[in-house]
ZAMARGU-4260 file (C-alpha; in steps of 0.2 Angstrom, whole numbers, plus 5000, padded with zeros to 4 digits):
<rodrens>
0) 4826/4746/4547 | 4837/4755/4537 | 4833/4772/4545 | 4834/4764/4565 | 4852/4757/4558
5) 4859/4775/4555 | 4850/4784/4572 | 4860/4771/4583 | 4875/4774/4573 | 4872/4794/4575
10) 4868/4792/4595 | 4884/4778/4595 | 4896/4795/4587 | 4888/4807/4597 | 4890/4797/4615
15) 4909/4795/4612 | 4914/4812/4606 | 4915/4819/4623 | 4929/4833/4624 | 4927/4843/4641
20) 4943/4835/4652 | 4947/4843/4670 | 4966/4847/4670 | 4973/4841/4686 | 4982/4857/4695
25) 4972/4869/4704 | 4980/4886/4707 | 4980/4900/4720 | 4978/4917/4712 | 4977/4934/4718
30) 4968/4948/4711 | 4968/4964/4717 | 4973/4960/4738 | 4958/4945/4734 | 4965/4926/4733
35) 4955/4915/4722 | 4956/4895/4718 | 4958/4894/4700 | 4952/4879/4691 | 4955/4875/4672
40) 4947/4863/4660 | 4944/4859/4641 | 4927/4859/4638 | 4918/4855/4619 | 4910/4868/4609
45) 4891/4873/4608 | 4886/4867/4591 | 4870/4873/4582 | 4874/4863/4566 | 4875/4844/4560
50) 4894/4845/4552 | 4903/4854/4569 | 4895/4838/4580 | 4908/4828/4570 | 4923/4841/4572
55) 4922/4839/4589 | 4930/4857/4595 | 4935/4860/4611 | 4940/4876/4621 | 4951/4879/4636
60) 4939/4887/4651 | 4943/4891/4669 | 4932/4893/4684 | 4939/4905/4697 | 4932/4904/4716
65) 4936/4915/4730 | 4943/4911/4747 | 4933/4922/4757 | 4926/4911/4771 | 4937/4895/4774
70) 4933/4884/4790 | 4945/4871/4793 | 4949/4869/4775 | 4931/4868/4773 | 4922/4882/4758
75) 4906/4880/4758 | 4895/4880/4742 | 4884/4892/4751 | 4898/4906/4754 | 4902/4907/4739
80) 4896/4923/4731 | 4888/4919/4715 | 4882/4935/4702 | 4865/4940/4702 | 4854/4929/4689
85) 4864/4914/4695 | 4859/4900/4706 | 4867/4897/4724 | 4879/4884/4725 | 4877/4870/4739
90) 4889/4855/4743 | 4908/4861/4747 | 4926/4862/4741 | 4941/4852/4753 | 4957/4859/4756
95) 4968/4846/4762 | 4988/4850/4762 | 4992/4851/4741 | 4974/4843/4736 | 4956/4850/4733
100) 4941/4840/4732 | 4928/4849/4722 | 4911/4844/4726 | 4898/4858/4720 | 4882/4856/4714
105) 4867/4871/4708 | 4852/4874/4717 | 4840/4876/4700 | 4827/4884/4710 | 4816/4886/4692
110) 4815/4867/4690 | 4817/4862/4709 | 4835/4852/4703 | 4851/4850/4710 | 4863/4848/4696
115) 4883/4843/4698 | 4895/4855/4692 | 4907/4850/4678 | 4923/4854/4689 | 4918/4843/4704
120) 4936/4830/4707 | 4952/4829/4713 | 4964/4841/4709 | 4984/4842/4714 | 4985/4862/4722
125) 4998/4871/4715 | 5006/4888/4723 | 5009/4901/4708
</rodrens>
């Protein structure tokens, strides 16, 4: 009884120690002549031992996304290049005045899933 006590309050821990947040701007970048969305986030750390679970570190990321092909305000996951050794992206990504709606999801061809992204919301589009 003992032991099933101390899993449930493991798991209990473990469950409420998320970290990875989705700030709320979205920004416009250019590199080299190409414009880019750029999105920003906090996500937690990998952890391969038992003591870094409860530290709960996190990390600042970013996710940048070209604006090749826009229709209407419309990028679709489709048309959005993606490196060899990467699944395609389906679903899309709404422009609409000063907000983007993020709404991607992986084509995992290996295991025939479709997986939502971590940077699918609402974001506030701001011009740098």
């Amino acid at each position: 009884m003992l032991v099933i006590i101390i899993v449930g309050i493991f798991v209990l821990i473990l469950s409420n120690r998320n970290g990875s947040k989705n700030y709320n701007d979205a920004f416009v970048e250019k590199n080299n002549e190409k414009s880019f969305i750029k999105l920003r986030g906090r996500r937690s750390q990998m952890v391969h031992d038992p003591i870094s679970i409860f530290l709960g570190k996190t990390y600042d990321d970013s996710l940048l996304i070209p604006l090749e092909k826009m229709s209407n305000g419309i990028i679709k996951g489709g048309d959005i290049p993606r490196e060899k050794g990467y699944y395609k992206y389906s679903g899309n990504i709404s422009i609409n005045g000063n907000k983007i709606i993020v709404s991607l999801f992986v084509e995992n061809t290996d295991d025939k899933i479709v997986e939502p992204v971590s940077w699918n919301g609402e974001y506030n589009l701001m011009k740098k």
